[in-house]
C-alpha positions in Angstrom: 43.9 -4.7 106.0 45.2 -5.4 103.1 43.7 -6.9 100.5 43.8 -9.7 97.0 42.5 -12.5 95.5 41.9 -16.5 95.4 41.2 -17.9 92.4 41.5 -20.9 90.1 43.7 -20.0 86.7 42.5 -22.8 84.1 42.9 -23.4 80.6 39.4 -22.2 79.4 39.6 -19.0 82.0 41.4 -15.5 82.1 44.7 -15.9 81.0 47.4 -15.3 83.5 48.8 -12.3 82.0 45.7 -10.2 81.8 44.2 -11.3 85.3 47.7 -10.1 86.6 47.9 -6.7 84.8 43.9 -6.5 86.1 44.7 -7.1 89.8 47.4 -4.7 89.6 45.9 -2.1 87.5 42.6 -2.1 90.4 45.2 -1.7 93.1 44.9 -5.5 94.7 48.0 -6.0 96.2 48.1 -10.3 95.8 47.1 -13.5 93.9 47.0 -16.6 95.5 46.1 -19.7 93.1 44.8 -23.0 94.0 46.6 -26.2 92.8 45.5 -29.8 92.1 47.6 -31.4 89.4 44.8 -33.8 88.5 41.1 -35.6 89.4 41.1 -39.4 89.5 38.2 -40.4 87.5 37.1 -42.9 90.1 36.3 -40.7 93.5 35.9 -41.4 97.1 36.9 -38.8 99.4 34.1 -36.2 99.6 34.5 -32.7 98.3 34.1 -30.3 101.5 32.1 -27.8 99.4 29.3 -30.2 98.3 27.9 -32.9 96.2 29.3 -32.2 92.8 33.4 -31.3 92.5 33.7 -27.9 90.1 34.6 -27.7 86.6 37.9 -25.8 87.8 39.1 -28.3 89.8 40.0 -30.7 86.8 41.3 -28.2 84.7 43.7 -25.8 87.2 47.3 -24.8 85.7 50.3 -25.2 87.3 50.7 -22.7 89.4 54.3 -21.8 89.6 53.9 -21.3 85.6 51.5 -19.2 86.4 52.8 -16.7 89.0 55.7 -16.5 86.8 53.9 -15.3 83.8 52.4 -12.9 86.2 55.2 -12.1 87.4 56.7 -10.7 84.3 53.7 -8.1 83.7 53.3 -6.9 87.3 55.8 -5.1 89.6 54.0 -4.9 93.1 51.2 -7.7 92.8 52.7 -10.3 95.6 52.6 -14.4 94.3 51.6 -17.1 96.5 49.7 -20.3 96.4 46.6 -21.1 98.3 47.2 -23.8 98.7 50.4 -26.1 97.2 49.8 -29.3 97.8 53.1 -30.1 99.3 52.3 -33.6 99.8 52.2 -34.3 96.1 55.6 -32.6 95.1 59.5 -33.2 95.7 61.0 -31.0 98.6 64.3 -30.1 96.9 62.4 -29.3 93.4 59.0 -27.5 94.7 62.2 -25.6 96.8 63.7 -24.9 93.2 60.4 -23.7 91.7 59.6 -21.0 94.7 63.1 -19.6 94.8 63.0 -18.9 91.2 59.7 -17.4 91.6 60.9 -15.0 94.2 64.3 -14.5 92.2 62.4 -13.0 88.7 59.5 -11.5 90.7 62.1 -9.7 93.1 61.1 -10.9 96.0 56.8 -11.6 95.9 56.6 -15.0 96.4 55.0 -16.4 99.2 53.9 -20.0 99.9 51.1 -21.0 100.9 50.3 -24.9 102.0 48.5 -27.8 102.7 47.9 -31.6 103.1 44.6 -31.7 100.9 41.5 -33.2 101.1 41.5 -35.8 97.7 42.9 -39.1 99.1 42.8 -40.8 95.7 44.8 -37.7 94.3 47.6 -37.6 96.8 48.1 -41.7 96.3 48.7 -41.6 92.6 52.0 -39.5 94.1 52.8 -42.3 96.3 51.5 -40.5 99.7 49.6 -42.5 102.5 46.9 -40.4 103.5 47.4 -41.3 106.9 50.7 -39.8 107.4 50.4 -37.0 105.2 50.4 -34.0 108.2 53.6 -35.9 109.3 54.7 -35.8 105.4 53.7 -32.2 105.4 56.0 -30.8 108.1 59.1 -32.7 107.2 59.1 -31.5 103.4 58.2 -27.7 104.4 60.8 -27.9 107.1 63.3 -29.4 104.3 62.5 -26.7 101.9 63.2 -24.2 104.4 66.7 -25.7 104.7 67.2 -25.9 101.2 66.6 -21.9 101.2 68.6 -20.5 104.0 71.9 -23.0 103.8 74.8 -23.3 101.8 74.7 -26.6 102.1 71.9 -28.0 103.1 70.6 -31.5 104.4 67.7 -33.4 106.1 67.4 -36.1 107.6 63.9 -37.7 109.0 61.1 -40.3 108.6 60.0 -39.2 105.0 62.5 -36.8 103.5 66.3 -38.0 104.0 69.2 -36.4 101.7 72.8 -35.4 102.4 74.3 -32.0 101.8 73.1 -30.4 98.7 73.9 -27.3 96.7 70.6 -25.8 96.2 70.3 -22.5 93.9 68.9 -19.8 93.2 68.4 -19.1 97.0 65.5 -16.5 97.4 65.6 -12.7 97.5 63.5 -12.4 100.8 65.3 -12.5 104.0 65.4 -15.4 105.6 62.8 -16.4 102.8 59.2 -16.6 101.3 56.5 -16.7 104.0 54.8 -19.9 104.7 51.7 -19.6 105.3 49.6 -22.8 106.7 46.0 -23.5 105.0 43.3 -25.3 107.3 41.3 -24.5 109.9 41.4 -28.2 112.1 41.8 -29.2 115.6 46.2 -29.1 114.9 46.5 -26.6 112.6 47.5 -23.9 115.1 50.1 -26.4 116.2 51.6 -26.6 112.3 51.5 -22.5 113.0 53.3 -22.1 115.5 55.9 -24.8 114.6 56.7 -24.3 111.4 54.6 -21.7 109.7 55.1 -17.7 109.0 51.5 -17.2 108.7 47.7 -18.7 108.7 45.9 -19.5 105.7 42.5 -20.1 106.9 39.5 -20.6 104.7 36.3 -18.4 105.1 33.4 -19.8 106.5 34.5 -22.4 108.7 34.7 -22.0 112.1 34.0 -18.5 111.2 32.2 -17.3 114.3 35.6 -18.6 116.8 37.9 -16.6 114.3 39.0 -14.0 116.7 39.7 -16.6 119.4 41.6 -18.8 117.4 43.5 -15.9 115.9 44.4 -14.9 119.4 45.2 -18.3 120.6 47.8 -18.9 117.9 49.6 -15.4 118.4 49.6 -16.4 122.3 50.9 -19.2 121.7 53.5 -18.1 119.1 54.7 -15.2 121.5 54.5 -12.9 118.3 51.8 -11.1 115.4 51.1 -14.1 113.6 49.9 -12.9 110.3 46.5 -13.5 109.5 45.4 -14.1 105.7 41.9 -14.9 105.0 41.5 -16.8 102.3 38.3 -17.4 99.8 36.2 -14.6 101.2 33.2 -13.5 99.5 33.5 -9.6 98.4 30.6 -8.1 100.8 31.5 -4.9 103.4 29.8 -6.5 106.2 32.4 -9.7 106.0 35.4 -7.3 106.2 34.3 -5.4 108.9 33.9 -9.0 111.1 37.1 -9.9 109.9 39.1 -6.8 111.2 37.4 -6.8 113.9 38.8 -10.9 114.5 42.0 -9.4 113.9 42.7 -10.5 110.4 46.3 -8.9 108.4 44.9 -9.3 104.6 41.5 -11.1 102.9 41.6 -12.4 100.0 38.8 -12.6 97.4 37.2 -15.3 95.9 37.3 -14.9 91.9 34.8 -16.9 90.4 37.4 -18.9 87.2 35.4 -17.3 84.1 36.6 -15.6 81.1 38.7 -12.7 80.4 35.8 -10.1 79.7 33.2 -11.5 83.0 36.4 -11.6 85.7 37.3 -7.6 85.0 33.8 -6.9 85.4 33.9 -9.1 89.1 37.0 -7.3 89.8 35.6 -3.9 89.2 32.8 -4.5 91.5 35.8 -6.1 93.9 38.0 -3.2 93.7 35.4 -1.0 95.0 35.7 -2.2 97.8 39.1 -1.5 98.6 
């Protein structure tokens, strides 16, 4: 397997530079951030981890700025989001922002994404919770043209534009991976549709891993790959995940500061 880290990069954490030198330095071989571009101060949809929503979550950076700061100190680390909440951003820009990525990192970009779980977040971007999977596919399908045509165009329920010149077009043939977060009842449909990859998240629906991961490949007619995502950093978990037929884990990294996240990823990298 092959193997990197999950993480939330904030503005009182490690600074992007240094965790990405670290990661490279310990031999990880990715970073995958998280995204939420803010919290409503008035919530109602439940957080799936518990009671009370995380410090982090109000305070995560942009991701694409970033990777690309990481980019610029690393030459192997690859650069992906777990997830991008695709929902919440403009096809033909968030197409823009990963090309570029792949362009200055020379080709390490991958893109991870999602539908998200804050339903007062997504409607202060104009999206109807209720039709957000729907939302999802047609903007990841439209960034996909936007990459691989000269002139590119879409035309469906939510996303609807003519032909466009869209540039830089990415360094990866045909292009970055997509990888699809969530682990729900239609996510292996979203997989074998329109995805490169599965993004799920550790600990749910853990024990039917190995069937679902051999479901989706069946169904595919190919090695979908498999990255885990959010996993906690103990031998015992990566032995039940090879075993389930998983491509790459991922790490969680606890968002803390510069001097208490090399000592986690020393303890981490020990168990590459």
């Amino acid at each position: 397997m092959k193997f990197g880290v999950s993480t939330f990069v904030t503005d009182d954490g490690i600074r992007p530079a240094a965790l990405g030198r670290a990661l490279e330095e310990r031999g990880f071989g990715a970073l995958f951030l998280a995204e939420h571009t803010h919290i409503p101060v008035k919530r109602e949809s439940p957080w799936p981890g518990g009671d009370e929503l995380p410090r982090m979550y109000y305070r995560t950076l942009d991701p694409f700025v970033v990777l690309s700061a990481v980019a610029s100190v690393t030459e192997r680390l690859r650069l992906g989001t777990g997830i991008a909440l695709v929902i919440q951003r403009d096809p033909i820009v968030l197409a823009k922002e990963v090309a570029s990525l792949d362009l200055i990192s020379g080709g390490r970009a991958v893109l991870g994404v999602g539908a998200g779980w804050n339903r007062e977040e997504m409607r202060n971007h104009g999206t109807e919770p209720k039709t957000r999977m729907r939302l999802l596919r047609e903007r990841v399908l439209a960034v996909k043209e936007l990459w691989t045509k000269d002139e590119a165009e879409f035309h469906g329920e939510f996303v609807d534009f003519d032909p466009v010149f869209m540039y830089p077009k990415p360094v990866q043939d045909p292009h970055p991976p997509v990888l699809i977060g969530g682990g729900g009842p239609t996510t292996a449909d979203r997989v074998v549709e329109f995805g490169d990859g599965w993004l799920p998240l550790y600990g749910r629906n853990t024990d039917a891993l190995a069937e679902q991961i051999a479901d989706v490949r069946e169904r595919a007619g190919r090695h979908v790959p498999v990255t885990m995502f959010g996993a906690p950093g103990r031998p015992e978990v990566l032995e039940e995940l090879a075993a389930a037929g998983v491509d790459e884990v991922l790490f969680n990294l606890k968002t803390d500061a510069e001097a208490d996240t090399l000592r986690r990823l020393d303890r981490l990298a020990e168990l590459l």
